[in-house]
VEXTI-836567 format. One record per residue (C-alpha): residue number from 1; residue in three letters; x, y, z. Coordinates in pm, 1 decimal, padded with zeros to 6 digits. Example, Ala and Ser with C-alpha at 12.3 -4.5 7.8 and 13.67 -1.06 7.14 Angstrom:
<1,'ALA',<01230.0,-00450.0,00780.0>>
<2,'SER',<01367.0,-00106.0,00714.0>>
END
This chain:
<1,'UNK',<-01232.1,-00758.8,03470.5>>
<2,'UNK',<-00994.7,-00802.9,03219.7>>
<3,'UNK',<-00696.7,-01073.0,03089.4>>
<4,'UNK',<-00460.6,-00937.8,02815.0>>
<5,'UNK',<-00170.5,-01168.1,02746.1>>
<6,'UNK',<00095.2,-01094.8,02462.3>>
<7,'UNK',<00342.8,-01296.7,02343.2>>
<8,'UNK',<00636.9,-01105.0,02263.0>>
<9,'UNK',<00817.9,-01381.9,02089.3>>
<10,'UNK',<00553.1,-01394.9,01858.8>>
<11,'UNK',<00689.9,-01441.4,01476.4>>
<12,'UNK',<00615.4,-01274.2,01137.7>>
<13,'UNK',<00351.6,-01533.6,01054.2>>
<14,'UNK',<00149.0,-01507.7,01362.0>>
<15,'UNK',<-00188.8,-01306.3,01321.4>>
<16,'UNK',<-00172.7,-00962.8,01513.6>>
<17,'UNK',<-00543.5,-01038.5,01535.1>>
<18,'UNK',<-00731.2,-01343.8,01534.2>>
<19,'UNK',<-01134.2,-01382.4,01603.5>>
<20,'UNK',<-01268.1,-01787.1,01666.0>>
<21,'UNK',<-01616.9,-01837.9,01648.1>>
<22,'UNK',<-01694.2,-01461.3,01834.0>>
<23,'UNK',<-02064.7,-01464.7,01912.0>>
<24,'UNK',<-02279.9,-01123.1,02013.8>>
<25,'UNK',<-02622.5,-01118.8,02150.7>>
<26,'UNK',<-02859.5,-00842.1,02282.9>>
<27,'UNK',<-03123.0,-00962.6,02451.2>>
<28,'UNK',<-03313.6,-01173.7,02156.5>>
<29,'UNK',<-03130.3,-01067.4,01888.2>>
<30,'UNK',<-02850.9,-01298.7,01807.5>>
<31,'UNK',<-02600.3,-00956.8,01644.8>>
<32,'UNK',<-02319.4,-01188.5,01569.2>>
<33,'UNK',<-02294.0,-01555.9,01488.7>>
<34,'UNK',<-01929.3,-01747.1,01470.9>>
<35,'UNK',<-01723.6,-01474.3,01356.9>>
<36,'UNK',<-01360.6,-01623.1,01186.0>>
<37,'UNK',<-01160.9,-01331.7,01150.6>>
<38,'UNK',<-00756.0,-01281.8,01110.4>>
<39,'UNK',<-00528.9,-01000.5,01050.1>>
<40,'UNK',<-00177.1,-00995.0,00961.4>>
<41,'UNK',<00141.0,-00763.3,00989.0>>
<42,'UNK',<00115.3,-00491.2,00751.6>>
<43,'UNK',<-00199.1,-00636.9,00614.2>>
<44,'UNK',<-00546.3,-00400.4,00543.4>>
<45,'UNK',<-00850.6,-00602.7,00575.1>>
<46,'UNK',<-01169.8,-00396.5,00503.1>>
<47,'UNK',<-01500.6,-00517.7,00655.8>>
<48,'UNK',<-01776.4,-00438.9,00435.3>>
<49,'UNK',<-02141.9,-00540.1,00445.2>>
<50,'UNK',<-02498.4,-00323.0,00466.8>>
<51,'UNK',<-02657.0,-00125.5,00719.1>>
<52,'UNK',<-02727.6,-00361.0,01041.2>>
<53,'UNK',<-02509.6,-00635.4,00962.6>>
<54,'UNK',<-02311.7,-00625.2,01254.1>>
<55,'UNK',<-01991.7,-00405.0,01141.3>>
<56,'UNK',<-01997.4,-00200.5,01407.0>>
<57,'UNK',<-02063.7,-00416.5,01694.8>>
<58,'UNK',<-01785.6,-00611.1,01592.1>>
<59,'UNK',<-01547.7,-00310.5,01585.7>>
<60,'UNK',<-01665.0,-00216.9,01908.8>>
<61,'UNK',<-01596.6,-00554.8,02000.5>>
<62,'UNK',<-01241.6,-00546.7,01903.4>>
<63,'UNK',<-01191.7,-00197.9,02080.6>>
<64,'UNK',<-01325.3,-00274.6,02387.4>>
<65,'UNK',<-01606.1,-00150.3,02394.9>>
<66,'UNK',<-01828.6,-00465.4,02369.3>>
<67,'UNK',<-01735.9,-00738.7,02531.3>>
<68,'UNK',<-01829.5,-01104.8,02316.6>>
<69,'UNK',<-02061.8,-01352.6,02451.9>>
<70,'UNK',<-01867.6,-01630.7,02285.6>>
<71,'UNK',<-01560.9,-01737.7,02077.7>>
<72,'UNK',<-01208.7,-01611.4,02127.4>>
<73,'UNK',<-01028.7,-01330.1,02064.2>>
<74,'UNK',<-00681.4,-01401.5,01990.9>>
<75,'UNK',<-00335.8,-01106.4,02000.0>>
<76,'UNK',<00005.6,-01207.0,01885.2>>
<77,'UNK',<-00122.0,-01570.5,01928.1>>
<78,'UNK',<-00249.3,-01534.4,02307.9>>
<79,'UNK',<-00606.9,-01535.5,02433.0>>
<80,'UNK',<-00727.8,-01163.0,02463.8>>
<81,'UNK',<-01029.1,-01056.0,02693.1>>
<82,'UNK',<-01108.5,-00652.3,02732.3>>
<83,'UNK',<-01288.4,-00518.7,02997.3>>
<84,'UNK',<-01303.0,-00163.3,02821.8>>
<85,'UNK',<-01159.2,00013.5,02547.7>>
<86,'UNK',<-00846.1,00094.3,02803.8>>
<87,'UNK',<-00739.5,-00259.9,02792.5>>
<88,'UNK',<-00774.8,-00303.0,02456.2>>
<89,'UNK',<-00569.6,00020.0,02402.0>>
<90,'UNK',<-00283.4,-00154.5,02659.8>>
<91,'UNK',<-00260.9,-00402.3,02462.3>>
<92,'UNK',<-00233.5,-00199.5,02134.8>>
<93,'UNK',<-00578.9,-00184.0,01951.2>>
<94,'UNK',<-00608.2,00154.1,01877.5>>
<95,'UNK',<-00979.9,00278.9,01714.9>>
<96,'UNK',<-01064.6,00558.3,01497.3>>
<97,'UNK',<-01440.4,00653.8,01499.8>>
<98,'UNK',<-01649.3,00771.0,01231.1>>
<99,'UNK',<-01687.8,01109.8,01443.9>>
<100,'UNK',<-01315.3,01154.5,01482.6>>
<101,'UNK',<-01373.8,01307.8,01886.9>>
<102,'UNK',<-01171.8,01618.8,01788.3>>
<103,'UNK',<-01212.6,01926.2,01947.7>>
<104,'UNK',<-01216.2,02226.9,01701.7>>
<105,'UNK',<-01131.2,02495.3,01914.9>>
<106,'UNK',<-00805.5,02327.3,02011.2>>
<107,'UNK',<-00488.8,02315.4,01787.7>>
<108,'UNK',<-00317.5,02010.5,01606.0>>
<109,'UNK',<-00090.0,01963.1,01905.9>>
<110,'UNK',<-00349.2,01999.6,02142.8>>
<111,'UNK',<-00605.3,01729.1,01981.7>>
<112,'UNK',<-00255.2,01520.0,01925.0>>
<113,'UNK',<-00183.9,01496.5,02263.9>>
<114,'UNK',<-00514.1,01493.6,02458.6>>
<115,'UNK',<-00527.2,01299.4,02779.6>>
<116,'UNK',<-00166.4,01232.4,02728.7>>
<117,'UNK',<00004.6,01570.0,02774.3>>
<118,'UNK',<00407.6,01551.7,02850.5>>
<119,'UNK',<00461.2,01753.3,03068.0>>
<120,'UNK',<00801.4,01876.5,03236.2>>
<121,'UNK',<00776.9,01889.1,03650.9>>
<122,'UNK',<00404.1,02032.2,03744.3>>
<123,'UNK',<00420.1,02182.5,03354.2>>
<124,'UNK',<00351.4,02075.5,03024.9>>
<125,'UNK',<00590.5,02028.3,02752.2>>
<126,'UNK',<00501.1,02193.2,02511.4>>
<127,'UNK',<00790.4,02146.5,02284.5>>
<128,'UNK',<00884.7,01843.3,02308.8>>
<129,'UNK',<00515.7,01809.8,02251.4>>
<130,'UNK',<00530.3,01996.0,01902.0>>
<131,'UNK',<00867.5,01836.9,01829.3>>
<132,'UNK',<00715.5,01496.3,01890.8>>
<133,'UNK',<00396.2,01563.0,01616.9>>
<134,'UNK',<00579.5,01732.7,01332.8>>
<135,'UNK',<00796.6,01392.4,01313.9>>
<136,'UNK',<00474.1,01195.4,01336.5>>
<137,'UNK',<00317.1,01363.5,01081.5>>
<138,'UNK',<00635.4,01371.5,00891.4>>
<139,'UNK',<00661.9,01041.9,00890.1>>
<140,'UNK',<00320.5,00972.2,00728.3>>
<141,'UNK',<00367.6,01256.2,00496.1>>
<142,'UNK',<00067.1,01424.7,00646.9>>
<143,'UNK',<00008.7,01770.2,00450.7>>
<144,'UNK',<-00119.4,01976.5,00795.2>>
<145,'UNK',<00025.3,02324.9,00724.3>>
<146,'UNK',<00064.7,02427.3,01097.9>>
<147,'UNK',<00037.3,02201.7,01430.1>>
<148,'UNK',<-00063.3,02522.3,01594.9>>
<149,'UNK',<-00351.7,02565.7,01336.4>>
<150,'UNK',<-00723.7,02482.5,01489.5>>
<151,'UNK',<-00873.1,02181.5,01416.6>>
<152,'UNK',<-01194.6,02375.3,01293.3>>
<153,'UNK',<-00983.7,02532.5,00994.2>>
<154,'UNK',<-00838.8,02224.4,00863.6>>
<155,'UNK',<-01023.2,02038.4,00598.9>>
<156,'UNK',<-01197.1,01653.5,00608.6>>
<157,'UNK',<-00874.5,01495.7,00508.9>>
<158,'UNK',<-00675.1,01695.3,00748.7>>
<159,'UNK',<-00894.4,01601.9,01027.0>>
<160,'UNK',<-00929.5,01234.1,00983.9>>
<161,'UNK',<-00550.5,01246.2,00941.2>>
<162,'UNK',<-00495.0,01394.8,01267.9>>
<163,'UNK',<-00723.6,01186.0,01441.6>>
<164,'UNK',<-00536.0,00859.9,01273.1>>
<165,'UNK',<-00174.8,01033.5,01386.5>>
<166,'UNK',<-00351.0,01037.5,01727.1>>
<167,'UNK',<-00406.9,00641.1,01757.5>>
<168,'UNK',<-00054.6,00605.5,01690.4>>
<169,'UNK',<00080.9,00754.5,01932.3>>
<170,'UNK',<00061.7,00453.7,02180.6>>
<171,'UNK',<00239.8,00245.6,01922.9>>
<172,'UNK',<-00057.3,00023.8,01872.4>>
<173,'UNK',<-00013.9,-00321.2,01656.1>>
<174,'UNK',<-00334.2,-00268.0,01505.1>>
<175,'UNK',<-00580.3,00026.2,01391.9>>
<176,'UNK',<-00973.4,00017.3,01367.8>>
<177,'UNK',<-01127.9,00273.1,01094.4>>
<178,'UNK',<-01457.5,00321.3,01067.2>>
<179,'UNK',<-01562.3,00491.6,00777.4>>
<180,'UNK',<-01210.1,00680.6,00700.1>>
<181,'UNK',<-01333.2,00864.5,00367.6>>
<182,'UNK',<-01714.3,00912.9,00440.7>>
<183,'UNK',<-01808.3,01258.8,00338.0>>
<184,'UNK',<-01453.2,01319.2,00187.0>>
<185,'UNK',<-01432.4,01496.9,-00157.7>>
<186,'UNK',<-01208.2,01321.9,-00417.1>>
<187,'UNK',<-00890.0,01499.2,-00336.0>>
<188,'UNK',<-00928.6,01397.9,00009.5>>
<189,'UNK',<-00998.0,01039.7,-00008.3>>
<190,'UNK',<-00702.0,01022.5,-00180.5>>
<191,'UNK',<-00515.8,01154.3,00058.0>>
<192,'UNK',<-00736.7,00925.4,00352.9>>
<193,'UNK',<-00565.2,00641.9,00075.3>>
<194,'UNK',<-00231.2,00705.6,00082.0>>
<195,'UNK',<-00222.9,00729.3,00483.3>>
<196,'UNK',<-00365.3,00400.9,00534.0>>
<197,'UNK',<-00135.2,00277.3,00270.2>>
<198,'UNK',<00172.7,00415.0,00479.1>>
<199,'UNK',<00048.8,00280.9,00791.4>>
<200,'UNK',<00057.3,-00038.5,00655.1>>
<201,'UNK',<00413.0,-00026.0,00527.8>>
<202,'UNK',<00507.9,00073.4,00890.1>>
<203,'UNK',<00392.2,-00273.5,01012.8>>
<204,'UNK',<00047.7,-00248.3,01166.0>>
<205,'UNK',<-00261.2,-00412.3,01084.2>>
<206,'UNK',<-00566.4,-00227.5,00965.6>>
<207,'UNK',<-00919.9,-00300.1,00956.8>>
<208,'UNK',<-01153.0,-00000.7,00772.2>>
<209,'UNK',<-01484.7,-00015.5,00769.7>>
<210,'UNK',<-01622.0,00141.1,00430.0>>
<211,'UNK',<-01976.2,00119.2,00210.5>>
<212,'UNK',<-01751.8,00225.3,-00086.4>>
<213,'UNK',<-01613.7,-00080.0,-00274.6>>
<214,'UNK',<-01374.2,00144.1,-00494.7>>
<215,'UNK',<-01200.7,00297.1,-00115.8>>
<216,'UNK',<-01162.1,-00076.6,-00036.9>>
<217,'UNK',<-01047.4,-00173.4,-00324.7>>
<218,'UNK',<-00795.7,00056.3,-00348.4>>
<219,'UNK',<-00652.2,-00076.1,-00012.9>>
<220,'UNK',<-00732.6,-00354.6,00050.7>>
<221,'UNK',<-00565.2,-00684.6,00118.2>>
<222,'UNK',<-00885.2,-00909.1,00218.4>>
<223,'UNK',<-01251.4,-00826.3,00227.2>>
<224,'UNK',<-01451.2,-00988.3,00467.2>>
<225,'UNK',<-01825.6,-00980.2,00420.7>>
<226,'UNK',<-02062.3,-00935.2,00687.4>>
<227,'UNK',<-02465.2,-01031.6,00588.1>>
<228,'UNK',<-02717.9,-01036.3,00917.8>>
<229,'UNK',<-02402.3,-01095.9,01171.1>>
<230,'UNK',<-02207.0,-01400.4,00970.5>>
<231,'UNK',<-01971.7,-01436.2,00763.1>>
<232,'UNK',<-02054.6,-01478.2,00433.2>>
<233,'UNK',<-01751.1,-01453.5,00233.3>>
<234,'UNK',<-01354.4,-01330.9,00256.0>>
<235,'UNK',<-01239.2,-01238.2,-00079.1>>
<236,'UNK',<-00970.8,-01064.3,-00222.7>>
<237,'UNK',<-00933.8,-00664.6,-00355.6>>
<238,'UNK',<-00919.6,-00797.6,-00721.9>>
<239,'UNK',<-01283.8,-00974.1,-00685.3>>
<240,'UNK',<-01542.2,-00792.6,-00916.1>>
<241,'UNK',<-01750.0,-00533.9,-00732.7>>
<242,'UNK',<-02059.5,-00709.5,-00845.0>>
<243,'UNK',<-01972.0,-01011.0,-00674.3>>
<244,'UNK',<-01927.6,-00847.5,-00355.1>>
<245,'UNK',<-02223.5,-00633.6,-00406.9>>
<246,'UNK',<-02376.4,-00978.2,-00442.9>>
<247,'UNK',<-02248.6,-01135.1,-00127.4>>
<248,'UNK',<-02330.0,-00802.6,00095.5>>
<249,'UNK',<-02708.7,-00788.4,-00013.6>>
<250,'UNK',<-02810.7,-01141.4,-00050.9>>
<251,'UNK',<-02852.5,-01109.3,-00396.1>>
<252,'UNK',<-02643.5,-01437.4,-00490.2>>
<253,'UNK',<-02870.2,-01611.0,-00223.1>>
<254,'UNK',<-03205.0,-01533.5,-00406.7>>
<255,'UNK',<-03111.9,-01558.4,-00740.8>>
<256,'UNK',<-02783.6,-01784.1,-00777.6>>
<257,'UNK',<-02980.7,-02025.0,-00520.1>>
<258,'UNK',<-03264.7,-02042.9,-00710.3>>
<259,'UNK',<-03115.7,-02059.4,-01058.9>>
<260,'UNK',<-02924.3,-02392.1,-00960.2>>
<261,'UNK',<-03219.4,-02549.6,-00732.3>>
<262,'UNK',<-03401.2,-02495.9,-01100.5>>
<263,'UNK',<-03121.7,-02671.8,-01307.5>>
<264,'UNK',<-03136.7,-03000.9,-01032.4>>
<265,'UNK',<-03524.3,-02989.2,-01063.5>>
<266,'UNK',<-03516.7,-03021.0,-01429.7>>
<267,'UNK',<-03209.5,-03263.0,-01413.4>>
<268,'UNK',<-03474.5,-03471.5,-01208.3>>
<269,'UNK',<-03779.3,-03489.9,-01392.2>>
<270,'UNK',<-03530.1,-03528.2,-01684.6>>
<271,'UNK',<-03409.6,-03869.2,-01514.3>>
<272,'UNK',<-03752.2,-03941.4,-01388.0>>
<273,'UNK',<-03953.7,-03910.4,-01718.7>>
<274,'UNK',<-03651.9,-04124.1,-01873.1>>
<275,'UNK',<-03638.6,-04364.8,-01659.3>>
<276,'UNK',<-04034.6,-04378.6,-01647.3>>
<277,'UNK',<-04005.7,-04447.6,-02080.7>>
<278,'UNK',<-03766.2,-04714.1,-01981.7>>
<279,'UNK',<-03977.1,-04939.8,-01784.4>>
END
């Protein structure tokens, strides 16, 4: 079953996406505790945090594909529940995986328009389907050198381009990426960049998923920290990379932790031993 409600009168200032307290269990394992999560109109927020920390259950979450055990999942301001990644697609949540689901032998138009052919009577439309992806890639200044060139002979870049054009075809509010530039060369994370830069200036919100600090960074509005399925931390792109090193691996639990528990436990015997000389 699922509810999707959106509020169409919903202003500027309203969250595209809000998550309240979202809890995820499986079986004994507790994969997300009191998630707080919000993103804005034409704002990137990356999600960040090491292997097992509960990234991509909460993604999957988000697209559908998981439903939460707990908490609320707010669109446009109204109470959001998806019973598969179809509803969360309705209601414009469109996901980009780390494996892209391309199909190599097919051509740009082809992968563009996959389970969503026009078509014209009994057959398809093939121009209007052509016409319809050289202005989408146009428009986010995609450098794809034919959209009747196979996927399998465009490059990393090129690919994970076309499968972002894809997602917005359904003119979604809000786009998942996980892991945009993994495996990319230099050139092409650049180019990864730029796109998810343009995508926000058309409006949407974007949520990327990355283990490289300078990608999110460069992007970045927010960057939420995930450590062993909670929060721990939302900071901005112009916080040193140590410090969120720090906050995905523990590290400022262990040793920050411990540093100040050792100042107060000197600070005590301190007042103790004076005190002590006193009486």
């Amino acid at each position: 079953m699922s509810s999707i409600s959106t509020n169409p009168q919903a202003d500027a200032a309203t969250p595209i996406l809000e998550l309240r307290g979202v809890n995820k269990r499986f079986g004994a394992v507790q994969a997300l505790s009191d998630i707080t999560l919000s993103v804005g109109r034409g704002e990137v927020v990356a999600l960040v945090g090491d292997n097992g920390a509960g990234k991509s259950t909460l993604v999957k979450i988000i697209a559908g594909v998981y439903q939460h055990d707990g908490g609320q999942i707010l669109l446009d301001g109204e109470p959001a529940h998806f019973g598969g990644p179809g509803d969360a697609q309705q209601a414009g949540v469109a996901t980009v995986f780390q494996d892209l689901a391309l199909c190599d032998n097919l051509d740009v138009v082809a992968n563009l328009f996959l389970g969503k052919e026009m078509k014209r009577g009994r057959m398809l439309d093939e121009a209007a389907m052509e016409h319809q992806s050289w202005n989408l890639l146009k428009q986010l200044s995609a450098k794809i050198p034919s959209v009747h060139i196979p996927i399998a002979s465009l490059s990393g870049g090129q690919r994970q381009t076309v499968a972002i054009a894809r997602s917005l075809l359904g003119e979604p509010k809000l786009i998942l990426l996980d892991e945009p530039t993994a495996a990319l060369g230099v050139a092409q994370t650049a180019e990864v960049l730029n796109l998810i830069e343009r995508i926000r200036d058309r409006g949407l919100g974007v949520i990327v998923i990355s283990h490289n600090m300078a990608d999110v960074q460069a992007v970045a509005d927010r960057i939420l920290v995930l450590r062993l399925g909670k929060n721990n931390g939302i900071f901005d792109a112009t916080t040193p990379t140590e410090t969120l090193v720090a906050a995905i691996t523990g590290a400022s639990d262990n040793v920050v932790t411990a540093r100040n528990k050792r100042i107060a436990d000197t600070a005590t015997i301190r007042t103790t031993t004076s005190e002590g000389r006193r009486a």
